[in-house]
C-alpha positions as CSV (number, residue, x, y, z in Angstrom):
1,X,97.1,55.1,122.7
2,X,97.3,55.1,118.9
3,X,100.6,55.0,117.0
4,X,101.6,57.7,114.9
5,X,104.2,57.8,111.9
6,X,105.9,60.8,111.5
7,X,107.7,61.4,108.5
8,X,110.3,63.6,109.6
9,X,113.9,65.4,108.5
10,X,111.8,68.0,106.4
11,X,114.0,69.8,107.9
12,X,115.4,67.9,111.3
13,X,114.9,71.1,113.3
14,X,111.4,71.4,112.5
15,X,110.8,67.4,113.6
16,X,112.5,67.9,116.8
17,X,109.7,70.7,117.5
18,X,106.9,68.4,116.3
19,X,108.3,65.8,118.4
20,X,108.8,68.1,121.7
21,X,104.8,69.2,120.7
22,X,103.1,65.9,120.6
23,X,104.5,64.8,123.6
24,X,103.8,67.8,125.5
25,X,99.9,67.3,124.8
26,X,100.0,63.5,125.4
27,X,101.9,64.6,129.0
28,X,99.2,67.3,129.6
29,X,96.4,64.9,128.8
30,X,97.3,61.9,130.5
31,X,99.7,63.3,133.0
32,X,102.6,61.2,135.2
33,X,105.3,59.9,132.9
34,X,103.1,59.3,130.0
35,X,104.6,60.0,126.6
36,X,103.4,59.9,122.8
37,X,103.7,56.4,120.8
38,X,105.3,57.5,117.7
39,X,107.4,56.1,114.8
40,X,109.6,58.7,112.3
41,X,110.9,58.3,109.5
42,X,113.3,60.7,109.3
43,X,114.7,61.5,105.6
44,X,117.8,63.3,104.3
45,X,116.2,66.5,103.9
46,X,119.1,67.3,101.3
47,X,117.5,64.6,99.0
48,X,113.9,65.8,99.4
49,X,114.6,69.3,98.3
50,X,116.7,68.7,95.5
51,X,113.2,67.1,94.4
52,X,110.9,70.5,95.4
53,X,113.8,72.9,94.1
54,X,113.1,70.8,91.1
55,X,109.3,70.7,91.2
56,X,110.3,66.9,90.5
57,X,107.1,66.0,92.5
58,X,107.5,62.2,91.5
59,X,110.8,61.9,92.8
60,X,109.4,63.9,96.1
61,X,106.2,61.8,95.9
62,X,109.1,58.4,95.7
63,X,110.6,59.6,98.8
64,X,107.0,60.1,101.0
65,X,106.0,57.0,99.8
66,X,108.7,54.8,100.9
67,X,109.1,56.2,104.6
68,X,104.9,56.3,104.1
69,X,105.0,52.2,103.5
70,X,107.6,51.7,106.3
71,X,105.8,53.5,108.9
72,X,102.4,51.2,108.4
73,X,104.8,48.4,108.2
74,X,106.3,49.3,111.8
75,X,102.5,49.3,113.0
76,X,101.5,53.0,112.3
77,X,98.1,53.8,112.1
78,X,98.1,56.9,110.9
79,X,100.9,59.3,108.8
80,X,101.7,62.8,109.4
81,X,104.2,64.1,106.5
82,X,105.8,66.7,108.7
83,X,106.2,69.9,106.1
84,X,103.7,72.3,104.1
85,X,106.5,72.1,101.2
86,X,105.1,68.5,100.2
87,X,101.6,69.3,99.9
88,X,101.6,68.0,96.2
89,X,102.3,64.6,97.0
90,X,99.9,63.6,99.5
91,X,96.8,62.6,97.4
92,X,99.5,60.3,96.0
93,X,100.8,58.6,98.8
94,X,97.3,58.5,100.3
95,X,96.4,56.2,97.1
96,X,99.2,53.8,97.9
97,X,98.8,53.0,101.8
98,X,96.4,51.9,103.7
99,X,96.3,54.6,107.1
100,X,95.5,57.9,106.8
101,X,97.5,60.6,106.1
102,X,96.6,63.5,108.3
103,X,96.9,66.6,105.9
104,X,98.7,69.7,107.3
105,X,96.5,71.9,105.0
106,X,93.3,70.3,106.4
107,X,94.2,70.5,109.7
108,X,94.9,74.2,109.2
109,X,91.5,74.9,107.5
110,X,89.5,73.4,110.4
111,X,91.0,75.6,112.8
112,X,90.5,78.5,110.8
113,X,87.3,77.6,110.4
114,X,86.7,76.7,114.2
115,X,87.8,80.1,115.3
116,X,85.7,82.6,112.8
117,X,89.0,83.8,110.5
118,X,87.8,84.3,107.6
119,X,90.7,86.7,105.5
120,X,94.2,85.6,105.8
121,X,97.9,86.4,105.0
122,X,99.5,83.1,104.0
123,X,103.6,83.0,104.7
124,X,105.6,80.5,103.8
125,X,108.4,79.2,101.3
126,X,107.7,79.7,97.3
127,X,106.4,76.3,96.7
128,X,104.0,76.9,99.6
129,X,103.2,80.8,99.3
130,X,103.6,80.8,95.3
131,X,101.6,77.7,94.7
132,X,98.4,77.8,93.2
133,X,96.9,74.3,94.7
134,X,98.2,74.9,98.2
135,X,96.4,78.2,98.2
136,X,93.2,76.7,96.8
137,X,93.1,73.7,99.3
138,X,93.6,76.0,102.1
139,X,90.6,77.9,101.1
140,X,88.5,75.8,100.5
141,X,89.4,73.6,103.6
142,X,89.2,77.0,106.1
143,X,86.6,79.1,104.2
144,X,88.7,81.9,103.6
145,X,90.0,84.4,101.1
146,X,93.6,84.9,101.2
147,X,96.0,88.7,100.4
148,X,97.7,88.2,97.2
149,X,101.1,86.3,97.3
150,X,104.4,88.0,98.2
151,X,106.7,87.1,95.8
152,X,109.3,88.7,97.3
153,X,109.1,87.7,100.9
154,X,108.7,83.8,99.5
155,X,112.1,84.0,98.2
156,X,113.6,85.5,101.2
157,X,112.2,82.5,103.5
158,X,113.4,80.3,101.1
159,X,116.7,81.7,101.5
160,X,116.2,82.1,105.2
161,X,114.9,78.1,105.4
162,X,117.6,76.6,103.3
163,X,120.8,78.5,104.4
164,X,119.6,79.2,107.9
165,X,116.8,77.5,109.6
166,X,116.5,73.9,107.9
167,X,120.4,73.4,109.8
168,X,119.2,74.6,113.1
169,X,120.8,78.1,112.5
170,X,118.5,81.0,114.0
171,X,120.0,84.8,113.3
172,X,118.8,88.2,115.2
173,X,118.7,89.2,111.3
174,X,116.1,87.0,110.5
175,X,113.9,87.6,113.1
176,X,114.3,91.1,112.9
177,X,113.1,90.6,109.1
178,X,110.0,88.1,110.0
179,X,108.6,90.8,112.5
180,X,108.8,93.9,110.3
181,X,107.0,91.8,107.3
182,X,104.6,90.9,109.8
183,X,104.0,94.0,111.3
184,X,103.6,95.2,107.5
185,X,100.5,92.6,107.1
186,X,99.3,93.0,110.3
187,X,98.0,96.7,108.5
188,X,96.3,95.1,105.4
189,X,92.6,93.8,105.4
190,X,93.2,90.6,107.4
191,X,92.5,89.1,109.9
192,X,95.2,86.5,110.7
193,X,98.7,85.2,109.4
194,X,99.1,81.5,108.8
195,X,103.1,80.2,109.0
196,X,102.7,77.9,106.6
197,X,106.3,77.1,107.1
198,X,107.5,74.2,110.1
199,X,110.4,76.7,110.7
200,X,109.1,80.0,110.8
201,X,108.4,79.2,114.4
202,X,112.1,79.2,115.6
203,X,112.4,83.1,114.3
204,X,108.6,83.8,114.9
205,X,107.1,84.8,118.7
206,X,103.8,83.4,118.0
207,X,102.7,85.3,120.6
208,X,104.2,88.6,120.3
209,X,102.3,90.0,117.5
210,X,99.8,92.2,116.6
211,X,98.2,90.1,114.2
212,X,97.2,86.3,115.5
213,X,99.8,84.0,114.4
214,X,98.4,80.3,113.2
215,X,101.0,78.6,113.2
216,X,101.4,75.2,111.2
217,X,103.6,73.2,112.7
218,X,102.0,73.7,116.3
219,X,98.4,72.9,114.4
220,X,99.3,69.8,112.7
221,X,101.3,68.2,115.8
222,X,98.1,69.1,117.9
223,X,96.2,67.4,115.6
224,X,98.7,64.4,115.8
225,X,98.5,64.4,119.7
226,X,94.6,64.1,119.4
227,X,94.9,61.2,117.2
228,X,97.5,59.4,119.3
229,X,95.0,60.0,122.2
230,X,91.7,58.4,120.6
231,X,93.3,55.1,121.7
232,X,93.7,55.9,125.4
């Protein structure tokens, strides 16, 4: 198998579940006690978002870059930066390493793509939701248009990621609120939601919507568990 780097901590809950997701897929594919050959980098997510609250994308880009350089120098042979929030920096830390970066926007896109959804909510935190390049990549990587931003339900997931989920802490209140604004979209002309959020899974039944749920972090970590498997 492959070694992948994971740069992690973006938050720690959310790198636990791309952990648990790459190594399920590895164990399904090759079966027995086979697991995933990884390496993570795991930051102080403290650090990195005083850098995004800041839109201080160099310092962000300092912090991807460093964990970036170390993975490749443990023997990764390919990067996954483990957040949507740090979309900025990639193209960036791409430049300065010599492994690919596998892009959690790109990896969206495909499957978008793969699957015929063509008009999309897009959910996420304000630099994600609000942001006018993530948007753009994302349709131009899936083919799709995209509802307007929610300017009000990116601040709420901020709230809800920084002072609830990115510490592990998952409230009836929150999940309550996720399903009502998704039952609000699910009646617009669209066709799917994207959680273009790691957390939003832990307060977000994928499965127990009326609108299909694309889900990031479950995209991007199978993505990760088919490069890990081009080496078997």
């Amino acid at each position: 198998m492959k070694k992948l780097g994971l740069i992690g901590g973006l938050s720690w809950s959310s790198t636990a579940r791309y952990y648990e997701l790459i190594n399920q897929a590895v164990q399904r594919e090759r079966g027995g006690l086979h697991s995933a050959t990884l390496l993570i980098d795991s930051l102080d997510f403290a650090d990195v978002a005083r850098c995004a609250s800041q839109n201080d994308w160099e310092c962000a880009a300092g912090h991807m870059l460093g964990a970036a350089k170390r993975l490749e120098a443990g023997g990764a042979e390919a990067v996954m930066i483990c957040a949507n929030s740090l979309h900025k920096v990639v193209p960036q830390v791409a430049d300065m390493v010599g492994i690919p970066i596998i892009h959690i926007i790109d990896e969206i896109g495909a499957k978008l793509k793969a699957d015929g959804i063509r008009k999309v909510a897009l959910v996420g935190t304000s630099n994600v939701m609000m942001d006018r390049d993530y948007r753009q990549h994302l349709v131009s990587a899936g083919g799709v248009s995209l509802l307007p931003a929610d300017a009000e339900l990116a601040g709420r997931i901020d709230r809800m990621v920084y002072e609830e989920l990115g510490v592990g802490k998952v409230t009836r209140d929150a999940e309550r609120y996720m399903k009502s604004e998704l039952t609000d979209i699910a009646k617009e002309d669209v066709q799917a939601a994207v959680l273009a959020c790691t957390e939003l899974e832990l307060i977000v039944d994928v499965h127990a919507n009326v609108l299909p749920i694309y889900d990031s972090a479950l995209i991007h970590a199978e993505a990760g568990a088919r490069f890990v498997l081009e080496g078997q």
